[in-house]
Legacy VTK file of the C-alpha trace (Angstrom):
# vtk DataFile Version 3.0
C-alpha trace
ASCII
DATASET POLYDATA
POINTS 152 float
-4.201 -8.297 9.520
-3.983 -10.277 13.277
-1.310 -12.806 14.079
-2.655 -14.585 17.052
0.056 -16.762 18.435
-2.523 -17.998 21.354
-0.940 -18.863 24.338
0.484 -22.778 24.348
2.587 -24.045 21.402
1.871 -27.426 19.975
4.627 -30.089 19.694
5.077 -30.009 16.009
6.628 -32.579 14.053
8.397 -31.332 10.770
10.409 -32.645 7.422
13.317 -30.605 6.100
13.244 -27.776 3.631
15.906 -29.693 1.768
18.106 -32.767 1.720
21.223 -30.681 3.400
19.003 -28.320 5.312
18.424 -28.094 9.064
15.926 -25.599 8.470
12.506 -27.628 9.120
9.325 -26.978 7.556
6.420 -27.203 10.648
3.488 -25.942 8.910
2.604 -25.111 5.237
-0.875 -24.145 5.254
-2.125 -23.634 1.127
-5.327 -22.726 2.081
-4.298 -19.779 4.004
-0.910 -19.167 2.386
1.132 -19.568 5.612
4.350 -21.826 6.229
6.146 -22.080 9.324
9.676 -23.146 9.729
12.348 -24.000 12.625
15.850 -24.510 12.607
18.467 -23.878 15.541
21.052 -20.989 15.205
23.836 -19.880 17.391
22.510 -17.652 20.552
23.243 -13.948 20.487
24.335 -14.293 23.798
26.526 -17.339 24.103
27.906 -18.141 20.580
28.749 -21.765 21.967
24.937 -22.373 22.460
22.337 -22.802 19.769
18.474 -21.503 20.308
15.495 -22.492 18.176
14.297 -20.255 15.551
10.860 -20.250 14.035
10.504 -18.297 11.304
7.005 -17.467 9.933
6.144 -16.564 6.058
2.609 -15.155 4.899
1.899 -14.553 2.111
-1.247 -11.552 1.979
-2.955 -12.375 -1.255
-3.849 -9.124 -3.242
-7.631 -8.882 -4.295
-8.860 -11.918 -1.992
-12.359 -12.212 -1.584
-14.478 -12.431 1.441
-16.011 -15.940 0.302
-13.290 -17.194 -2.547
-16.015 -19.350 -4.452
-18.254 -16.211 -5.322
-16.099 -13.246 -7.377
-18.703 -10.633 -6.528
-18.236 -11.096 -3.096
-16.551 -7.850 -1.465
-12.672 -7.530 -1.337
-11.193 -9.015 2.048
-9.854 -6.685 4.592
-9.062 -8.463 7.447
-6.896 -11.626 7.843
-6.732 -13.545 10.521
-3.685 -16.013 11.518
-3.592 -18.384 14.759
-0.788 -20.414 14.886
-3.267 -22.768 17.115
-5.822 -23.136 14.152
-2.495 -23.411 12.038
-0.648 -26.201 13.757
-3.234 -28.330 14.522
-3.104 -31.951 12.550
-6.278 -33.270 11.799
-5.011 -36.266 9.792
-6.943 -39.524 11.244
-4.129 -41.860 12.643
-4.788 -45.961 13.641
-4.614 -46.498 17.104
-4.611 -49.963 18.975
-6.810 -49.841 21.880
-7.746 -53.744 23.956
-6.345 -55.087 20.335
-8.993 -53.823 18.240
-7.643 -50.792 16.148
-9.343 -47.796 15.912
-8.985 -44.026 14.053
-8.274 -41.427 16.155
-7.602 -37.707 14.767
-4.631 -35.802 16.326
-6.265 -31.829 16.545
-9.170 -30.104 18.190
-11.839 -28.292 15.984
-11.104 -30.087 12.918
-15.027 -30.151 12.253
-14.944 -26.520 11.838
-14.671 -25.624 8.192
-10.784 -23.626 8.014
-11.309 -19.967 6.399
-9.217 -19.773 3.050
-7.650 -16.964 1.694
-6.666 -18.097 -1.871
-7.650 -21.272 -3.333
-6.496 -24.858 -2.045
-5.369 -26.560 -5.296
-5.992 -29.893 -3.577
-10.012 -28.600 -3.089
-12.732 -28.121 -5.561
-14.125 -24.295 -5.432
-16.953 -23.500 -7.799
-19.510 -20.752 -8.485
-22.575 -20.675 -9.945
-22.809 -19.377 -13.182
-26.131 -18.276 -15.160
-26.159 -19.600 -18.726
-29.718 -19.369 -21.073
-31.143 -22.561 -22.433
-33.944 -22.843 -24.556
-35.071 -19.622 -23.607
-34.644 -20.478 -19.748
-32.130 -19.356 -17.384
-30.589 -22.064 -16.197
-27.732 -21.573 -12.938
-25.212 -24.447 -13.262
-21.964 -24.830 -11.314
-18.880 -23.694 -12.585
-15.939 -24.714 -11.426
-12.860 -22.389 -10.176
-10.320 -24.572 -9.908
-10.660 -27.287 -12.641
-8.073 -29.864 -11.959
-9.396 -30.090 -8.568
-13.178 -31.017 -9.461
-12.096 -33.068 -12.270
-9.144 -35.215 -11.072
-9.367 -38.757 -11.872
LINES 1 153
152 0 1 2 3 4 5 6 7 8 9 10 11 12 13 14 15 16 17 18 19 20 21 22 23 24 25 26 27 28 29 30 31 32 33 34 35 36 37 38 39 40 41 42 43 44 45 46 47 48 49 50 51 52 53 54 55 56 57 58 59 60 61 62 63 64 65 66 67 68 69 70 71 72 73 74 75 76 77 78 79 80 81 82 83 84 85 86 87 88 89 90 91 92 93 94 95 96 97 98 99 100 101 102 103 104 105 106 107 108 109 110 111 112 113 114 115 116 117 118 119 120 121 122 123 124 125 126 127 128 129 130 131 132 133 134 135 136 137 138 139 140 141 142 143 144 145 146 147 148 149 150 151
């Protein structure tokens, strides 16, 4: 288990944890069951002075495997967190460049598939599954997380 926190911190934007919170939610990452929060507290030091605080929550899924979409793969041993593979946003925005408007996306890398540790309820995981048909063995997809693969 490595937490890399890489060397420069993105400029994140967040959205609060609640109404009445000013805890901030930064990053929730599903896929790799991470979320990253901020919110500013009173110093140690100087009670009249308030620092930022980032708090980070993983969750280590038990029984993960190495590829999630095959369940004879081998257990996974090693996880791997880097808040710059974390933070990036890779949601295409509309820019307006000599008035035409183009889409632009905000985060390095985002061509790289991301590694998951559990399933991504908002992706469709499945694994082939070996079923007999008229005396044939047919391999047909099954899927692992239905309501993904199936959503209307």
């Amino acid at each position: 288990f490595v937490l890399d926190s890489g060397i420069a911190y993105p400029v994140l934007a967040g959205y609060p944890v609640s109404p009445n919170d000013e805890e901030y939610v930064l990053v929730n990452n599903k896929c790799q069951c991470v979320t990253v929060t901020s919110k500013f507290v009173p110093s140690k030091e100087n009670p009249d002075e308030e620092v930022l605080e980032r708090n980070i929550r993983i969750i280590v899924p038990l029984k993960a495997r190495e590829n999630i979409s095959d369940p004879l793969s081998p257990l996974r041993t090693t996880f791997i967190y880097r808040m710059s593979e974390l933070c990036k946003n890779c949601d295409p925005i509309e820019i307006e460049l000599g008035g035409a408007i183009y889409q632009a996306q905000q985060g390095n890398s985002c061509e790289e598939p991301q590694t998951c540790y559990t399933y991504d309820r908002n992706e469709c995981y499945s694994s082939p599954v070996s079923l007999l048909y008229h005396g044939q063995v047919k391999h047909v997809p099954a899927a692992l997380t239905p309501e993904s693969c199936f959503a209307e």
